[in-house]
N, C-alpha and C positions, 0 to 999 in steps of 0.2 A: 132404581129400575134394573139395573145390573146386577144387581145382588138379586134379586128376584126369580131371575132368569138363569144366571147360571149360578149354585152352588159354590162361592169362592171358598168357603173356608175346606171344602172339599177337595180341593185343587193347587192346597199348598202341598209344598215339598215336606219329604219323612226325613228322619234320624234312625240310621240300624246300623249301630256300633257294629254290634255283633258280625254284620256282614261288611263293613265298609272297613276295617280294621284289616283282616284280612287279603283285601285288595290293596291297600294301602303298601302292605309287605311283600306281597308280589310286585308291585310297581318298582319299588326299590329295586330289589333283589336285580331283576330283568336289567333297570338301568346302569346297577354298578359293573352286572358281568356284559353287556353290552359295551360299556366305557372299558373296559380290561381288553376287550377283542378286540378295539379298535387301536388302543394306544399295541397292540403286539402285531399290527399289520393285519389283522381275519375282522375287519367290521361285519357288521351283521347287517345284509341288504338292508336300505332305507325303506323298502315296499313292505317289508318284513318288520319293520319297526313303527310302523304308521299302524300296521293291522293287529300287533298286538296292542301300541295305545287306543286304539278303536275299537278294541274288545272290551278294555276295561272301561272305556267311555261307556260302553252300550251299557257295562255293567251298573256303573255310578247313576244314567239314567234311568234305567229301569228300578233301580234301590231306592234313587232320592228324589228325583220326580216325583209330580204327584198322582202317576202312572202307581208307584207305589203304595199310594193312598187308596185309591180308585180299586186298587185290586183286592183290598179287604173285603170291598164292598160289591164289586159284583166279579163274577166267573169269568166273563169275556175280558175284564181287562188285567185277569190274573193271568189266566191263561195266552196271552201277553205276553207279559213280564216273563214268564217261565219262557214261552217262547225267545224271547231277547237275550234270556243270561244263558239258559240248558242249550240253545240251538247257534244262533247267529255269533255271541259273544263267542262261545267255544270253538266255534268253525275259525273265525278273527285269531282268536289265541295261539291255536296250531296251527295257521298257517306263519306266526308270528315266531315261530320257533325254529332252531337249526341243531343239528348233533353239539356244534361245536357250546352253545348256550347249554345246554343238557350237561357236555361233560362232568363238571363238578358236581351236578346232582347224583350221575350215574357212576363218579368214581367213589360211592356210598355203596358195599355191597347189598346191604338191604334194601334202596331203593334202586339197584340194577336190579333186582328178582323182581322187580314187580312192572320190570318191561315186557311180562308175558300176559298182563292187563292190555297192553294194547295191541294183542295178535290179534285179526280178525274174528276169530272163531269165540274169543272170550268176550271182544267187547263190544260186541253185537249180543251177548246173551246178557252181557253188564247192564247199559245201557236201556235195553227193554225191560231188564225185573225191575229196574231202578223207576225208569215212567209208571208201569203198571202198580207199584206198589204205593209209589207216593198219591197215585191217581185214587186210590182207594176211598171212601167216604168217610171211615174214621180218622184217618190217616191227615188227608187233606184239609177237613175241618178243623183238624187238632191244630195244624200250623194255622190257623185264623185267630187261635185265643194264647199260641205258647209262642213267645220271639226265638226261643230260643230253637225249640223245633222248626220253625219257619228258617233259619239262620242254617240249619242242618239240611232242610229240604232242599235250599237256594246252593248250599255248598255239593251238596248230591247232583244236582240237578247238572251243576257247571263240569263237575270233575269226570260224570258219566258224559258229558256231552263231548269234552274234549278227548277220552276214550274211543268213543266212538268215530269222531272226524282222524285220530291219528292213524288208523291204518291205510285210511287214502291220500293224508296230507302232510302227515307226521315227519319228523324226519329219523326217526328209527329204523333199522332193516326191516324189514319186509318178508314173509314167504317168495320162494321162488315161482310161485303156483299163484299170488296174488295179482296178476299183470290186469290189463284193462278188462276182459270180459268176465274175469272175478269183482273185480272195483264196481262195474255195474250193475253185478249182481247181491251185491253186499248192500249200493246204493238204493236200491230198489225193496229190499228187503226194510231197511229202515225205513225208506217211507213209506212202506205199507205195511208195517207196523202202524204209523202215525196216521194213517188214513183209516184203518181198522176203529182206532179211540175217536177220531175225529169226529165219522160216522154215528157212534154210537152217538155223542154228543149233541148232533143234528137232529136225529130223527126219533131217539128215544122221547118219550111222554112221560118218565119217571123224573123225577125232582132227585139227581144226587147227592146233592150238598145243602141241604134244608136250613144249614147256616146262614146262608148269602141273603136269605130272605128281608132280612131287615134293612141293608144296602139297597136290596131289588126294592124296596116299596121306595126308599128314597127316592130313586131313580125312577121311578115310575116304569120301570121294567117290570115284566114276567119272570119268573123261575123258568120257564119252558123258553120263554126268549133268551133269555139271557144264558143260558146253556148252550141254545144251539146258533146261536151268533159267537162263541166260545169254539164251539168245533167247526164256525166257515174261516173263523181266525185259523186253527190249526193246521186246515188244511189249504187255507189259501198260503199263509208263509211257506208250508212244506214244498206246495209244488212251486213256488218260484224261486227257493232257494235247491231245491233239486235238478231244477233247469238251469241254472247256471253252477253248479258241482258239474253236473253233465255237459257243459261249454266248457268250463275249465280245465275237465278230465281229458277231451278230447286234443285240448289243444299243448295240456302240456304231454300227454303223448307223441304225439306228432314231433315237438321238440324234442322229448328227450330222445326220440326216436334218432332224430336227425343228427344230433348230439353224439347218440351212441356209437353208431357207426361210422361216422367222422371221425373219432377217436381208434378205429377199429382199423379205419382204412391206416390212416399218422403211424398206429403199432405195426402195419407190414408193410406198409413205407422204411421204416426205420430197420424194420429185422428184428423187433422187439416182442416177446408173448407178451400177447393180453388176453385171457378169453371173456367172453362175451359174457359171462357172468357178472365179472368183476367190475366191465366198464359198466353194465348196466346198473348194478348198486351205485357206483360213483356216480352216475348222471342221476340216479333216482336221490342222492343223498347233497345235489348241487357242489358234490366236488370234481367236476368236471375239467372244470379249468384247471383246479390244481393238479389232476391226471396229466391233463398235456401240457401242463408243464416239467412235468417229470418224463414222457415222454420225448419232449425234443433236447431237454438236459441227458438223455442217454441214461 
């Protein structure tokens, strides 16, 4: 009876080398220079280290789950998965990140030149060719029949997503022009990017992906449904993960705000320059503490 009812063999878990190999070496990598910063006295926040295990979590679900299966076969539960690894995992990931983890990467000149990938002005224009293009019908369908294209799309999808979240979350410097009513404005732009495809997704009567149709019949879905049940996904995750970006923005202003100029007041306490540049890179880079420690060591 159970078998009748629900689909089992549709609802077992996948294998994708291709993509789960690759997570696998990021795992390491993270753990061993994590384990390096801790035994030299700089560990890396514990909250910070739960959110990037939890990024690659979401990853591994959404890959091997049979979330991954299911998204072969119909749009809404693709558009999902993308949503999981390009948006949520990637937000996880860079908040799971510190300068001091990066260093090694960035003492690579080659991969410091390409710390101008996540200026705002670049990876806001990154991130959106990157959705639009993979979103394309030839494009989209092709990862349905190539692993290996799929493999690339899911690697595009993560690398553009965490691009995107590093200008608000990152721990790289920053423009000085970038302060909170930029951050909201950047915020807002992305997800009305994401609400613009969303839309379409909804209310269009075109069939994009005329592939999915063999899945939809499974499923005793629509093409028209199952598309635009795919852009309430889109746009429900969008807005409630932009409602708490916009909690979290607010609040870690306030701190760092309070932060900053605790430090500001400590340096004309002391007779010591600091200008207000400098502490605010520090509090925005969470080396704050180590500031005033420097500051009351003189």
């Amino acid at each position: 009876m159970l078998k009748s009812v629900i689909p089992v063999a549709h609802l077992a878990g996948t294998f994708a080398p291709l993509q789960l190999l690759p997570l696998a070496v990021v795992a390491v990598l993270y753990v061993r220079r994590a384990s390096t910063l801790a035994q030299r006295g700089r560990p890396v926040p514990v909250w910070r280290q739960v959110c990037f295990a939890s990024s690659l979590l979401l990853i591994l679900i959404a890959l091997a789950s049979p979330l991954g299966h299911v998204s072969s076969e119909l749009l809404a539960a693709h558009m999902a998965e993308h949503l999981i690894i390009g948006d949520l995992a990637a937000l996880l990931m860079v908040l799971g990140l510190t300068g001091p983890l990066l260093q090694p990467l960035l003492a690579i000149k080659a991969i410091d030149r390409l710390r101008i990938l996540a200026h705002p002005l670049v990876a806001f224009p990154i991130w959106f060719v990157d959705l639009a293009v993979w979103h394309t019908p030839v494009l989209y369908q092709a990862t349905l029949h190539n692993e290996a294209l799929h493999a690339l799309e899911h690697g595009m999808f993560i690398s553009a997503g965490v691009l995107m979240w590093m200008p608000l979350f990152g721990p790289l410097p920053k423009p000085s022009w970038f302060g909170l009513p930029a951050k909201l404005g950047y915020l807002i732009a992305v997800r009305l990017a994401g609400t613009v495809l969303g839309n379409i997704f909804m209310w269009s009567n075109t069939v994009f992906y005329p592939d999915y149709a063999k899945g939809e019949a499974y499923w005793h879905v629509s093409p028209i449904t199952d598309q635009g049940v795919a852009g309430v996904v889109m746009m429900g995750e969008g807005g409630l993960v932009t409602l708490g970006v916009l909690c979290w923005l607010f609040l870690t202003w306030a701190k760092q705000d309070t932060e900053r100029q605790r430090l500001l007041d400590l340096a004309d306490e002391r007779g010591q320059p600091l200008e207000p540049a400098r502490a605010s890179r520090a509090v925005a880079a969470g080396e704050g503490g180590r500031l005033e420690e420097r500051l009351r060591g003189g």
